[in-house]
C-alpha positions, -999 to 999 in steps of 0.1 A, spaced: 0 0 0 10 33 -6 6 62 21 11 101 11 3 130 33 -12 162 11 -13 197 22 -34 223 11 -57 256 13 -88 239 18 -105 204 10 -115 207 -25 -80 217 -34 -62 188 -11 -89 163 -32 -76 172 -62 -40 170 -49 -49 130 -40 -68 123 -71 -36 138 -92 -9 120 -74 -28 84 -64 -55 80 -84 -90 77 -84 -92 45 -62 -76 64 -35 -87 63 0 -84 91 25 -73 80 57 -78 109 78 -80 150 77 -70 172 98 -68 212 99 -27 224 113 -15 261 110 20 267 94 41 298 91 60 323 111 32 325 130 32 295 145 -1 294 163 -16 323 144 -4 309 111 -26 299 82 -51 269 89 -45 243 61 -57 210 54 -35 181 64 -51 149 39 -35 113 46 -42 88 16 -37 56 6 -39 36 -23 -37 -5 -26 -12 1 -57 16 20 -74 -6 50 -92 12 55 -125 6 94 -138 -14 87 -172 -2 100 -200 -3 137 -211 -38 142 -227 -44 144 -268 -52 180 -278 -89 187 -274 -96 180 -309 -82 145 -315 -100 137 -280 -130 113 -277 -153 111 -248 -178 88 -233 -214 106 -242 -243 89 -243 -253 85 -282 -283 91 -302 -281 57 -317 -283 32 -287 -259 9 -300 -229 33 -305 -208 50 -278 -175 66 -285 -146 47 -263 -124 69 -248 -136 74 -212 -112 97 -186 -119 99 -150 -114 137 -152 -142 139 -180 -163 121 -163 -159 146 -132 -156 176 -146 -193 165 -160 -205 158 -127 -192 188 -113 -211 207 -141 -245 185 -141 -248 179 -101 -289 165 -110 -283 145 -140 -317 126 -147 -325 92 -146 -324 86 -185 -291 105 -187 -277 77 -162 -294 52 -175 -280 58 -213 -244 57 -197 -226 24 -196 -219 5 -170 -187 15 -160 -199 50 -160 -226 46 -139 -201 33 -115 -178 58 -118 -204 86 -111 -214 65 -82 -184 68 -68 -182 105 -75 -213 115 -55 -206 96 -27 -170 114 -27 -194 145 -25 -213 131 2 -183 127 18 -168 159 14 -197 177 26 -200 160 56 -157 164 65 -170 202 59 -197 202 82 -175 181 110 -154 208 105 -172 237 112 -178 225 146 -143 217 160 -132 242 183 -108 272 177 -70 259 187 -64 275 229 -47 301 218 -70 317 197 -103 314 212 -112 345 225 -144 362 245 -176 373 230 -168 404 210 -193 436 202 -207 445 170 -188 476 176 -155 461 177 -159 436 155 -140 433 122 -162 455 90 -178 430 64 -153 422 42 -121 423 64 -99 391 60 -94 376 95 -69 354 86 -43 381 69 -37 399 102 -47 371 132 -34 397 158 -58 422 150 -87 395 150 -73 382 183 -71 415 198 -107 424 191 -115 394 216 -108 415 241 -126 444 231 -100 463 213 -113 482 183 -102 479 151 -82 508 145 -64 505 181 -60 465 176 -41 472 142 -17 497 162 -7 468 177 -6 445 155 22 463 138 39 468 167 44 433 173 49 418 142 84 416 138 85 402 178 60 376 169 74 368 131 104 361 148 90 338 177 86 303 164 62 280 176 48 307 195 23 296 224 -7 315 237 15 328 272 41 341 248 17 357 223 2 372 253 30 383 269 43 405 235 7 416 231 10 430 270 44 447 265 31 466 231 0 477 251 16 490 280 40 512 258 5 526 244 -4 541 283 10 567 304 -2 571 340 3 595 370 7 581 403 -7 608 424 -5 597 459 31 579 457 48 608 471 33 636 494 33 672 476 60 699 481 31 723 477 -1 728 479 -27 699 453 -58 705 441 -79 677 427 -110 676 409 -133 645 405 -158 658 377 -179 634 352 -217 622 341 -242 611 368 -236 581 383 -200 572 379 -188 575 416 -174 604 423 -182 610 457 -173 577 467 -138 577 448 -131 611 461 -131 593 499 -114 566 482 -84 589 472 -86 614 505 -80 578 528 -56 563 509 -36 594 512 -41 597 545 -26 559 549 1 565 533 16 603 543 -8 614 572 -8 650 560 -37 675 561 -67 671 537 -101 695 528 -130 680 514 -151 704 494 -182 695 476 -204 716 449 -228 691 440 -264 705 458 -285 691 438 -287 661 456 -287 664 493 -280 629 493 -243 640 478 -235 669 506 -244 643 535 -224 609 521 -193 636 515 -199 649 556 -199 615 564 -168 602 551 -151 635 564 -168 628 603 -151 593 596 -120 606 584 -120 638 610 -119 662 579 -132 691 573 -161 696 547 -170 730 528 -200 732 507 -199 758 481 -234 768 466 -215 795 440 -187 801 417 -171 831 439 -173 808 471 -149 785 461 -125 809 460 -131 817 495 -131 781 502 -96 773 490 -83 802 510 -98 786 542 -80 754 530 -44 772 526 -29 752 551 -33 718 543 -16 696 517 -45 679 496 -77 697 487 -103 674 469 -133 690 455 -166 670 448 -187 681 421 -221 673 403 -228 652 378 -233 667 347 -250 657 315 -227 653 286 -253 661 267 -262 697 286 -240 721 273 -255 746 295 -243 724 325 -210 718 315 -205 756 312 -221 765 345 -194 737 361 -166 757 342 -175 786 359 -161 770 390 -134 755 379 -114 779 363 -79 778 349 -63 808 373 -74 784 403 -51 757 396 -73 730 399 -64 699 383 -96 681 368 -97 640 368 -125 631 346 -145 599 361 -153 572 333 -174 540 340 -154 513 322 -194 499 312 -202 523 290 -204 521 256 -176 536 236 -191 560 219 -210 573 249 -174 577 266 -159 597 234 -191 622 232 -184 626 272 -145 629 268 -153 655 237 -182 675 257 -160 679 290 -130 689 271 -146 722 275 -126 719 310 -93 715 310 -90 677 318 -55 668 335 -63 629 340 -92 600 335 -101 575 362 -125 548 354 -142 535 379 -165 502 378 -136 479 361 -150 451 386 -187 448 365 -165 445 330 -161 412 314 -136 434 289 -114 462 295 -103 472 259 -123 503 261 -94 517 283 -70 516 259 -91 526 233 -104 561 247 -67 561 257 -51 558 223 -77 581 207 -72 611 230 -34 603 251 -47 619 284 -28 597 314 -45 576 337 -44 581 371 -70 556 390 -90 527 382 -119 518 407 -128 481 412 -157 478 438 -179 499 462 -152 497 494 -139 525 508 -107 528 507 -96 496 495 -111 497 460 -87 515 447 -62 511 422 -33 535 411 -20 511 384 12 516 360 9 507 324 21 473 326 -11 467 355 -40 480 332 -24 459 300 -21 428 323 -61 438 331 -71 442 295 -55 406 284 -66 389 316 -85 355 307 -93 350 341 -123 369 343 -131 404 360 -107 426 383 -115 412 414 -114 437 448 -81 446 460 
């Protein structure tokens, strides 16, 4: 018996491959999809065919040209049939007639009627390798989590030719942002053989982290006097990230905080901020109008750390997002951390990045990383307007939910196949 081992694009191709070099009375062992290429893992799936035949195929002889060559046709007259049969007529005819009728195959002879036999059942069998196919599971290092519409690749777009970029959008990286790193990495990954999923992974975390810059705020305590911010939409957490920041601070250098809040138009706000600063033994100034926050910050002189509260403002409301300007104006020397929620949509966090840019914004913070099953969003709204990252939130406690993470930290976080942040 002779064995051979054909590789090819896809099944139809590898089919003809077998027929060509054993024969038409081949037999296909087994099939089997393997990736090739620089790639490794990522490479190119092809088919992987194992045949056999019972007998030496010997090549037949080149062809006649087309018009010294006979075929097998059913004739007119019953009694004749031209004689020269080929099994490559006889397929190329079934691949152009799939239905022949039952007078057309009862007109053939014999040994055609065998022959096309044979041919459908080949197609039978084809179709049901394709179908077994379609089922198996992506290879470990590719499969990915569910992606959104929004991120997913545009009709059209050829997967296969860039397998970062595809792999990338797993994990909610857009398009655009997913291809940044994808030629980033190429040359790394070209030139890493046999490439597993922990060293894909561990180039892909490298190239994102280069993408992020972050300020540590609280690492060292302040030669002079800092003035933070926490401004954003309704409902992202500012007042309980601003206790967040003004504890861990006071964990780690002791010094003297103020707590100032202009949200009133939820009581609600004022008393959780009073609260926090009876817990904390620090003092709390509400301001009610632009020109009192002035006067607050004077009353505040003293201490090291002032951290001002604000409402949440519709990015929508242009009207409110001026009126919140009016506070916060440049000559104060306030710097403003605008507070994301990481569940969001996208597009929601770019119209409330592009509406609040009416302030001057000196950081983001997203806040509710713990409810994400993705965290590409981050680097997205990252990439698109390079504005550093100074906090992530992860859960409701106070103080400990509270991350101030370096750019290695939020690409580990982004690429993390063990689920959401978890507290701590």
């Amino acid at each position: 018996m002779q064995v051979k081992v054909f590789e090819a694009k896809d099944m139809a191709t590898g089919l003809k491959m077998v027929k060509e070099a054993l024969g038409p009375d081949a037999l296909i062992l087994s099939t089997r999809t393997i990736r090739n290429g620089s790639f490794g893992m990522l490479g190119k799936p092809m088919m992987e065919i194992t045949a056999a035949v019972d007998t030496n195929w010997q090549e037949p002889e080149p062809a006649p040209e087309p018009a010294a060559r006979t075929r097998l046709v059913p004739s007119r007259d019953r009694g004749a049939a031209r004689p020269d049969l080929t099994y490559e007529d006889l397929w190329r005819e079934s691949e152009s007639d799939r239905h022949p009728s039952a007078a057309a195959g009862r007109d053939l002879p014999a040994a055609g009627r065998d022959i096309q036999s044979e041919l459908a059942e080949l197609r039978t069998l084809v179709k049901g390798l394709a179908s077994r196919m379609s089922t198996l599971d992506a290879p470990p290092g590719l499969r990915s989590p569910y992606v959104e519409p929004e991120f997913a690749a545009p009709a059209g777009h050829n997967a296969a030719m860039d397998p970062v970029t595809g792999f990338l959008t797993g994990y909610g990286i857009n398009q655009e942002t997913a291809q940044v790193v994808a030629r980033f990495t190429r040359e790394t990954i070209d030139k890493a053989r046999h490439l597993d999923s922990a060293g894909l992974i561990a180039i892909l975390r490298t190239a994102i982290a280069r993408l992020f810059s972050t300020v540590r705020v609280l690492d060292d305590r302040p030669d002079r006097q800092r003035r933070l911010s926490l401004i954003g939409p309704t409902g992202v957490g500012k007042t309980t990230t601003l206790a967040k920041i003004a504890a861990h601070y006071l964990g780690r250098h002791g010094g003297r905080i103020g707590l100032i809040t202009i949200d009133t138009y939820r009581i609600a706000a004022v008393e959780q901020l009073k609260v926090y600063g009876e817990i904390m033994r620090l003092p709390v100034e509400v301001v009610l109008a632009p020109q009192e926050l002035e006067a607050a910050l004077d009353k505040f002189s003293d201490v090291d750390l002032i951290l001002i509260d604000t409402a949440g403002r519709s990015p929508k409301s242009g009207l409110d997002i001026e009126e919140l300007a009016a506070f916060l104006r440049p000559e104060l020397g306030i710097d403003n951390h605008l507070l994301l929620s990481a569940t969001t949509r996208e597009r929601e966090l770019e119209e409330t990045v592009r509406r609040f840019s009416v302030l001057p914004i000196s950081n983001f913070i997203f806040s509710k990383i713990d409810e994400c099953d993705q965290l590409g969003v981050l680097l997205n709204i990252h990439y698109k307007n390079d504005t550093p990252i100074s906090f992530l939130t992860n859960g409701q406690r106070v103080p400990e939910d509270l991350l101030m993470p370096t750019p290695a930290d939020i690409a580990a976080l982004i690429l993390n196949d063990h689920g959401s942040p978890k507290h701590g």
